[in-house]
C-alpha positions in Angstrom: 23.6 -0.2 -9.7 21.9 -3.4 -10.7 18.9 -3.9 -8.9 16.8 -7.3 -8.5 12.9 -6.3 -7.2 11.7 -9.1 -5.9 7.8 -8.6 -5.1 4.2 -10.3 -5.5 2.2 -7.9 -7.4 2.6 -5.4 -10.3 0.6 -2.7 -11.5 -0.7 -2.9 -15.0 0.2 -7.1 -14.2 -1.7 -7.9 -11.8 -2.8 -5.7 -8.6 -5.1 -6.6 -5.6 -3.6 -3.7 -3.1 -0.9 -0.5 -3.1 1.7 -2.7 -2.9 1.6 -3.3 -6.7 1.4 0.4 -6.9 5.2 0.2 -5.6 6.3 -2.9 -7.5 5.8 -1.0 -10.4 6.4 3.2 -9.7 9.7 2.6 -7.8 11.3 0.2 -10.4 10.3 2.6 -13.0 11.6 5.6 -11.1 15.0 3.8 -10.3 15.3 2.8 -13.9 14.6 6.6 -15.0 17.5 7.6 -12.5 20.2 5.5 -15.1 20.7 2.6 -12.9 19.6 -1.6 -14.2 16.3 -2.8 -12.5 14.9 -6.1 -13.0 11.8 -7.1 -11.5 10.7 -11.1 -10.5 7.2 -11.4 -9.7 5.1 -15.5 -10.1 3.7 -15.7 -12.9 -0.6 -15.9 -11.9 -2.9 -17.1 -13.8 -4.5 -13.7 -14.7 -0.6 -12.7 -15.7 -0.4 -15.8 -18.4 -4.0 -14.8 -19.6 -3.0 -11.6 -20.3 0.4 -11.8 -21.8 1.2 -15.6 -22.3 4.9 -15.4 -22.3 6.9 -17.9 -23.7 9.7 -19.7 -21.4 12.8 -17.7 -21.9 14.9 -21.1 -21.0 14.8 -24.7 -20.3 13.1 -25.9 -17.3 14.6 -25.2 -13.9 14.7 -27.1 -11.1 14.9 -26.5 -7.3 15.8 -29.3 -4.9 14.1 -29.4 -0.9 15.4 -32.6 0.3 14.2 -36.0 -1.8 11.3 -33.3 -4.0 11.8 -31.8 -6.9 10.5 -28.2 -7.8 10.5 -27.6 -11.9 9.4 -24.0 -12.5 9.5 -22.2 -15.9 10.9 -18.4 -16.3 8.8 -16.1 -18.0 9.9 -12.5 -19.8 7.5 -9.5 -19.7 8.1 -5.8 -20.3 6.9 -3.3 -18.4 6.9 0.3 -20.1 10.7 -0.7 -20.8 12.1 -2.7 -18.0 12.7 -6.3 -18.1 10.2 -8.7 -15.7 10.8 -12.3 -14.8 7.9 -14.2 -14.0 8.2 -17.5 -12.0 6.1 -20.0 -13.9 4.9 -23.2 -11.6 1.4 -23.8 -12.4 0.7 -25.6 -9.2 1.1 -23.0 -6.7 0.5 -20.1 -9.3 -2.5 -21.3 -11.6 -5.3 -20.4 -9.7 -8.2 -17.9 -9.5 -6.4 -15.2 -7.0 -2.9 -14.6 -6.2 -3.9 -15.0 -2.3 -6.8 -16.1 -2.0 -9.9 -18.0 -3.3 -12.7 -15.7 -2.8 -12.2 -14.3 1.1 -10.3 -17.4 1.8 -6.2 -17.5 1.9 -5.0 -20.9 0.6 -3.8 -23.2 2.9 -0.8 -23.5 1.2 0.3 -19.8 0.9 3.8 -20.6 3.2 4.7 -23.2 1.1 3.8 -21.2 -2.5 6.0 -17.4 -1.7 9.0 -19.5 0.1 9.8 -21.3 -2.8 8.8 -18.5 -5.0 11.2 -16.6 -2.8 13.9 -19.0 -3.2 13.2 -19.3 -7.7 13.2 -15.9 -7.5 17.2 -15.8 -7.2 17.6 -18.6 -9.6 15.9 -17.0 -12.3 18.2 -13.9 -12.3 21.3 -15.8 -11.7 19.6 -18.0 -15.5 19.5 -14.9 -17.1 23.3 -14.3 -15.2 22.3 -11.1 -13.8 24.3 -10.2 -11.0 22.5 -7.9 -8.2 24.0 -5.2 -6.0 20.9 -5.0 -4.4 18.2 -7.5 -4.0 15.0 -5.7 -3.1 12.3 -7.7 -1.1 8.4 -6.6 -0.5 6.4 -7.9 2.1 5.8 -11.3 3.6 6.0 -12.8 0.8 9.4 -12.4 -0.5 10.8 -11.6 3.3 12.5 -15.4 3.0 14.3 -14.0 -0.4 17.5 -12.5 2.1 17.6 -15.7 4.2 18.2 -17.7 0.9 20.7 -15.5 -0.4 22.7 -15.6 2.9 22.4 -19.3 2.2 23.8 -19.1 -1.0 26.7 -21.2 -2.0 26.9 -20.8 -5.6 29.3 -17.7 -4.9 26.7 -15.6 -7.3 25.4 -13.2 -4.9 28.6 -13.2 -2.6 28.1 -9.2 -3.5 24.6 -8.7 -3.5 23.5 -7.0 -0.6 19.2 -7.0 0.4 16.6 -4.7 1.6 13.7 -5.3 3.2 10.6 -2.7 3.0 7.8 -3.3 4.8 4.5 -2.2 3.4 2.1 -3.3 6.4 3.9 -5.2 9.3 0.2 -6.5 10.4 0.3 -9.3 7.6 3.8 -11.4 8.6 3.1 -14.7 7.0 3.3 -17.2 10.3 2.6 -20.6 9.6 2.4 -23.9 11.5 6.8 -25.3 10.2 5.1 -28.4 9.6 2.9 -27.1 6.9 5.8 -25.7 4.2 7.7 -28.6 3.1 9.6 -26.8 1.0 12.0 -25.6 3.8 12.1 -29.0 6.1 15.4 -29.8 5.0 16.7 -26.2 6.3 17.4 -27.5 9.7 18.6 -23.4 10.6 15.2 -22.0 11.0 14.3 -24.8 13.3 15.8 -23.1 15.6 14.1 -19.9 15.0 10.6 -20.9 15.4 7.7 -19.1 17.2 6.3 -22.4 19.0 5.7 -24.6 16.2 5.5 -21.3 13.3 7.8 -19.8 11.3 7.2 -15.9 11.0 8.2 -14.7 7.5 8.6 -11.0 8.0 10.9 -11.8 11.4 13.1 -13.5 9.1 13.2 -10.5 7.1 13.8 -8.2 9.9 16.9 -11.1 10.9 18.5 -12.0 7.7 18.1 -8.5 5.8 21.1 -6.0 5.7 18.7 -2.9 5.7 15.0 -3.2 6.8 12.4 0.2 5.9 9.2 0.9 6.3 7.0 3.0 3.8 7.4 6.4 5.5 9.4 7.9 8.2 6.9 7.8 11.0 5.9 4.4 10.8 9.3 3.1 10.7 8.8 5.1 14.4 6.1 3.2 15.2 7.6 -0.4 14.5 10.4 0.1 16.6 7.9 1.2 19.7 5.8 -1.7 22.0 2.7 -0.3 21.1 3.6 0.0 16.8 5.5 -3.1 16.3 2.8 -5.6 16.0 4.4 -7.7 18.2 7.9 -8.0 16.9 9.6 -5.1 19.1 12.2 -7.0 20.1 13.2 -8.0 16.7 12.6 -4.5 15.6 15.1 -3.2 18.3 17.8 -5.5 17.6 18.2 -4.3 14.2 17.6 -0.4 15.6 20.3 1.0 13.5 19.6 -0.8 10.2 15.8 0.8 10.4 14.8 3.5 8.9 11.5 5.2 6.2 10.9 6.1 3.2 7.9 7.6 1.9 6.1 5.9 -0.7 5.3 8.9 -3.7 2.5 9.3 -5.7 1.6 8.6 -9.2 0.4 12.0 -10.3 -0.1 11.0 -14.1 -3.0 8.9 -12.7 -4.0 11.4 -10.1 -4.0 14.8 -11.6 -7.6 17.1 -11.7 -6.5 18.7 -14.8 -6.4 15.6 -17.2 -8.3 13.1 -15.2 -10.6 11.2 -17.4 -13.1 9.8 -15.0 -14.4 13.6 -13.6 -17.1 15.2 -14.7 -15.1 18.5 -15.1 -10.9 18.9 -14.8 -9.8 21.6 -12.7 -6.3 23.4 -12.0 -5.0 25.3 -9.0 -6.2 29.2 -10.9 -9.6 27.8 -11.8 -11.5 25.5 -9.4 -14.8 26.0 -11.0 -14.7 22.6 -12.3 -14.7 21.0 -8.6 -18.1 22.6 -8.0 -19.0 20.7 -10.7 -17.6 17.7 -9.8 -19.2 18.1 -6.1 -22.7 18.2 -8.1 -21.7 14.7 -9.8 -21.0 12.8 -6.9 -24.0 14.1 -5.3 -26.0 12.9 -8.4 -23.8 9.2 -8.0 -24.8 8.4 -4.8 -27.8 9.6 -4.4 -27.6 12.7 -2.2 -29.1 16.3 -2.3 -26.9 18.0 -4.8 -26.3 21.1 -2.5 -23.2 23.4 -3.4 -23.0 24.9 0.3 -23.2 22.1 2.2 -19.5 20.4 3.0 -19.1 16.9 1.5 -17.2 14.4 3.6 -16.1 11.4 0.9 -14.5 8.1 2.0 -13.0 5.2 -0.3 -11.1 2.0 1.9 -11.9 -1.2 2.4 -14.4 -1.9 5.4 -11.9 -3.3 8.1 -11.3 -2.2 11.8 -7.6 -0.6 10.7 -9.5 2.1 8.5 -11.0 4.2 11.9 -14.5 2.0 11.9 -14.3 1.1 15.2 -14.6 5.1 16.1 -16.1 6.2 12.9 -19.4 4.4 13.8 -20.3 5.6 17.0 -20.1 9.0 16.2 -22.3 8.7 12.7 -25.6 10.0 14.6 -24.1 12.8 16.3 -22.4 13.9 13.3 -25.7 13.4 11.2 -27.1 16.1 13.2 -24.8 19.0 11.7 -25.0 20.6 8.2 -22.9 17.6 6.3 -22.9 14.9 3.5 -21.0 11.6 4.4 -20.6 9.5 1.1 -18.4 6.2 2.0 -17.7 3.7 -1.4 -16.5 0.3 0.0 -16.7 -3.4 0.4 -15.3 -5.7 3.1 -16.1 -6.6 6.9 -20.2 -7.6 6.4 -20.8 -6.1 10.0 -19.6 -2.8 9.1 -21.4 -2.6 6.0 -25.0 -3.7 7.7 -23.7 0.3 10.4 -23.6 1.8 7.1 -26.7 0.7 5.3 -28.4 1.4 8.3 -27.2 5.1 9.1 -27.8 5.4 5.5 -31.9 4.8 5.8 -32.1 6.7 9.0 -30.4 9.9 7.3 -30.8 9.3 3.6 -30.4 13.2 2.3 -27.0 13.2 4.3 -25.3 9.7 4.0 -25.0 7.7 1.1 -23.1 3.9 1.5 -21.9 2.2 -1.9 -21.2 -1.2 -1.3 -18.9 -1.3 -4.1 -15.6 -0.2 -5.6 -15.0 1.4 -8.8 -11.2 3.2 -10.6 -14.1 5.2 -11.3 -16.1 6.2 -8.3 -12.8 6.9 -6.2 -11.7 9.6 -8.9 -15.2 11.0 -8.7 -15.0 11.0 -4.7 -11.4 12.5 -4.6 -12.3 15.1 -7.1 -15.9 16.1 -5.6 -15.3 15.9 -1.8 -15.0 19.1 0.3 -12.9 16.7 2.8 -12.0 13.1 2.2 -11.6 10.7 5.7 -9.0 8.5 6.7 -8.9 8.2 10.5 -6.5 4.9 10.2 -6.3 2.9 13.7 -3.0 1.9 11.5 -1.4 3.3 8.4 2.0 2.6 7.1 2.0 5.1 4.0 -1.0 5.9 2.4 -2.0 6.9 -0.6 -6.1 8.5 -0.5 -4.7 11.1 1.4 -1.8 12.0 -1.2 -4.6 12.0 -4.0 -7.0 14.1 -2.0 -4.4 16.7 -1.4 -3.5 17.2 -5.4 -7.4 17.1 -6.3 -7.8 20.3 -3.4 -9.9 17.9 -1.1 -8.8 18.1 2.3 -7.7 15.7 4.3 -9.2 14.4 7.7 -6.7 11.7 9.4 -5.3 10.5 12.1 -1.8 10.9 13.5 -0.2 7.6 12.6 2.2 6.3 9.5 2.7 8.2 6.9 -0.7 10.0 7.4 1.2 11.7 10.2 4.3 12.3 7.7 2.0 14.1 4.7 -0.6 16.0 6.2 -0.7 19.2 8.5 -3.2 20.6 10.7 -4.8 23.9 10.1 -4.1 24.5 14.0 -0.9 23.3 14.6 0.9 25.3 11.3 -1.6 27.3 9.8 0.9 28.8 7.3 1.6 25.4 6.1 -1.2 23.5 6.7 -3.2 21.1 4.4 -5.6 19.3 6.0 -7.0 18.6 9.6 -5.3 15.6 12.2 -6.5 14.3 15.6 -4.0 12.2 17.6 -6.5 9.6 20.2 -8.4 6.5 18.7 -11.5 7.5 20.2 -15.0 7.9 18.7 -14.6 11.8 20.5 -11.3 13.0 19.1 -12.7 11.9 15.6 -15.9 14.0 16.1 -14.3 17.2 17.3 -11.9 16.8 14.3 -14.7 16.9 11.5 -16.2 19.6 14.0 -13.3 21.6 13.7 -13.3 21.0 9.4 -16.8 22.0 9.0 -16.6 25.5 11.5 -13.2 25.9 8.8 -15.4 25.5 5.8 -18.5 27.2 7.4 -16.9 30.1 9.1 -13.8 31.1 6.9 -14.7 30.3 3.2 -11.5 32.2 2.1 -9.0 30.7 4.8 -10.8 27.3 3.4 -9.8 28.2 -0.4 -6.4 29.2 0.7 -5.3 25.7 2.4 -7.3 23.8 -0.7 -4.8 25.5 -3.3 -1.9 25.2 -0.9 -3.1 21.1 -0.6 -2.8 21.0 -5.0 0.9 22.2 -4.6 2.1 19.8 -2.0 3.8 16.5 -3.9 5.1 13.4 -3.0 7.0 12.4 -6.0 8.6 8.6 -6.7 11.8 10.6 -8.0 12.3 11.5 -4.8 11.6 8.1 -3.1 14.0 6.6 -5.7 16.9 8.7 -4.3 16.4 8.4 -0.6 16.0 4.5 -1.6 19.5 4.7 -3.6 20.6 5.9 -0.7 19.8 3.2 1.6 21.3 0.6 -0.6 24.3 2.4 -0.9 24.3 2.5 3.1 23.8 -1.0 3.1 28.0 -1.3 1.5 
């Protein structure tokens, strides 16, 4: 198959988030499967610092009624396959990709619909003809619209999918404010009062629409899950479906990692004892072998549990525990931590930071890593804590739901520890449960670590359930 990948961030290009993760294991994986992948991405500033690419072409120009749009094409490999960046300095030469500082442009409608529009004009310049056109997120969710659209005959075979990575960010903007698509008189029609939701005209114009693991997918198509599009999401009921994101386990392997004190392997977990010791060191806490260490790397915002993570911080101060959180974000949550952290400084430590560093050194030296999600469409903290032997404590939502089992519910199979309700209580007696686990049944506690390194969630395997959805979509 030939395969367009049509998405706003790249690993090892440019990356704020997992969704660059995806943009650049599931091209790679698809490519190793035998079949043609070419990725389009806009070519950022910090892209044309880094590589500055010549223009593969002349100039190309897009029309939106009386205005023209002149955008150079960019070619970039990445570990073999061929990238196309979309080069118009005016919506792409700037300090972020999203944002300037915590502060989304004003323009950001206008920028990703035209990028999603030069996006199929750069691989019909370079004449190559899709099967599948694979769209990411807001920001490419108007890519299937313009291909519908389409009157050059070029993609008359192409079909498109639509993945959604997080259904809470849609792109809805005031119509008035992208002037790029005033002249398409269609979507005037479509309107949420006077916006224009980007991922509904995914969901509308898409042939197939996934989320990034099975029970999420669930979720959108429920009221409570669908973050207000259910009615979209249940008109399109049959072309819905999940795939789980997989895990990049040359990054995220105990045995090689360089950023660990000491590597470790399923027959010899010595070196996580040691590793335990170095994070204890890091942050500042008690390095105590026998007492459980709960770690915790996210960004400070309500969907990461804080809303019932922070009530329960004194009571669960009082038991025999280490908390280590490394984040930055919400300003509100972080003054909680900072204060929880003075009132109990030998059992939590707060780092108002992130580090590639510090989250290997978390993953590798926590007894339990915490993820108690309000939201979470995939996941990936809880994939890397299960092949570094650290267990898991989530909630039952998204693809948390879909990768980790509770010790209670399957104990032959479990790998971690899950609570259903959103409440401050349900989290507590969770962690309660974990530390009577690790306290009370050392050996039962070893058994479900090594069983935790032997789970994997590979991109192989994503790759074929995702050739199978675009061979579904014929």
């Amino acid at each position: 198959m030939k395969i367009l990948f049509v998405v706003s961030e790249v690993e090892d290009l440019v990356k704020t988030g997992g969704l660059a993760d995806v943009g650049k294991a599931l091209p790679l994986a698809l490519a190793e499967l035998g079949h043609e992948v070419v990725i389009v991405m806009p070519y950022y500033r910090q892209l044309a610092e880094k590589f500055n690419a010549d223009d593969i072409c002349e100039k190309q120009t897009l029309f939106s009624g009386h205005t023209a749009y002149e955008f150079g094409i960019k070619e970039l490999n990445l570990h073999g396959l061929k990238v196309l960046a979309v080069d118009h300095p005016e919506f792409f030469n700037r300090k972020g990709l999203y944002a300037d500082s915590y502060h989304a442009y004003a323009d950001n409608a206008e920028r990703f619909a035209f990028f999603a529009h030069a996006a199929l004009k750069a691989s019909q310049k370079i004449n190559f003809q899709p099967d599948i056109v694979h769209c990411n997120d807001w920001h490419t969710a108007l890519t299937p619209y313009f291909v519908s659209i389409d009157d050059t005959g070029f993609y008359d075979n192409s079909r498109t999918v639509f993945t959604i990575h997080n259904g809470a960010y849609q792109g809805t903007h005031k119509f008035s404010d992208i002037p790029y698509l005033q002249p398409h008189y269609q979507l005037h029609g479509q309107l949420d009062g006077d916006a224009l939701n980007y991922v509904r005209m995914g969901i509308r114009y898409a042939n197939k629409i996934n989320a990034v693991s099975p029970n999420y997918a669930q979720e959108l198509l429920s009221p409570l899950g669908s973050h207000y599009l259910f009615e979209e999401f249940q008109r399109r009921y049959s072309d819905v479906s999940g795939i789980l994101n997989g895990c990049d386990y040359s990054q995220w392997d105990p045995n090689t990692d360089p950023y660990i004190a000491q590597n470790y392997q399923l027959d010899n977990l010595a070196g996580k004892y040691v590793c335990k010791s170095d994070i204890q060191k890091e942050v500042g806490l008690p390095q105590l072998p026998d007492v459980p260490l709960i770690g915790m790397v996210c960004r400070l915002t309500e969907q990461k549990g804080f809303s019932f993570i922070l009530p329960i911080l004194d009571q669960l101060m009082q038991h025999k525990v280490q908390l280590a959180i490394i984040g930055t974000g919400d300003p509100e949550i972080s003054q909680v931590l900072r204060e929880i952290e003075s009132k109990y400084p030998d059992k939590c430590a707060f780092v108002e930071d992130f580090s590639v560093r510090k989250a290997h050194m978390i993953e590798a030296g926590s007894d339990f890593f915490l993820m108690p999600s309000l939201f979470e469409p995939c996941g990936l903290n809880q994939m890397y804590s299960l092949a570094y032997g650290t267990l898991p404590i989530v909630r039952a939502v998204g693809g948390l739901r879909d990768t980790v089992i509770d010790i209670a519910e399957q104990p032959d199979k479990a790998t971690g520890l899950v609570f259903v309700e959103p409440t401050g209580a349900a989290l507590l007696s969770c962690i309660q449960r974990a530390l009577l686990f690790y306290h009370e049944d050392p050996a039962g506690f070893e058994q479900v670590v090594k069983r935790a390194m032997t789970t994997h969630f590979t991109w192989q395997d994503a790759a074929e359930n995702y050739l199978s959805l675009y061979q579904s979509t014929r």
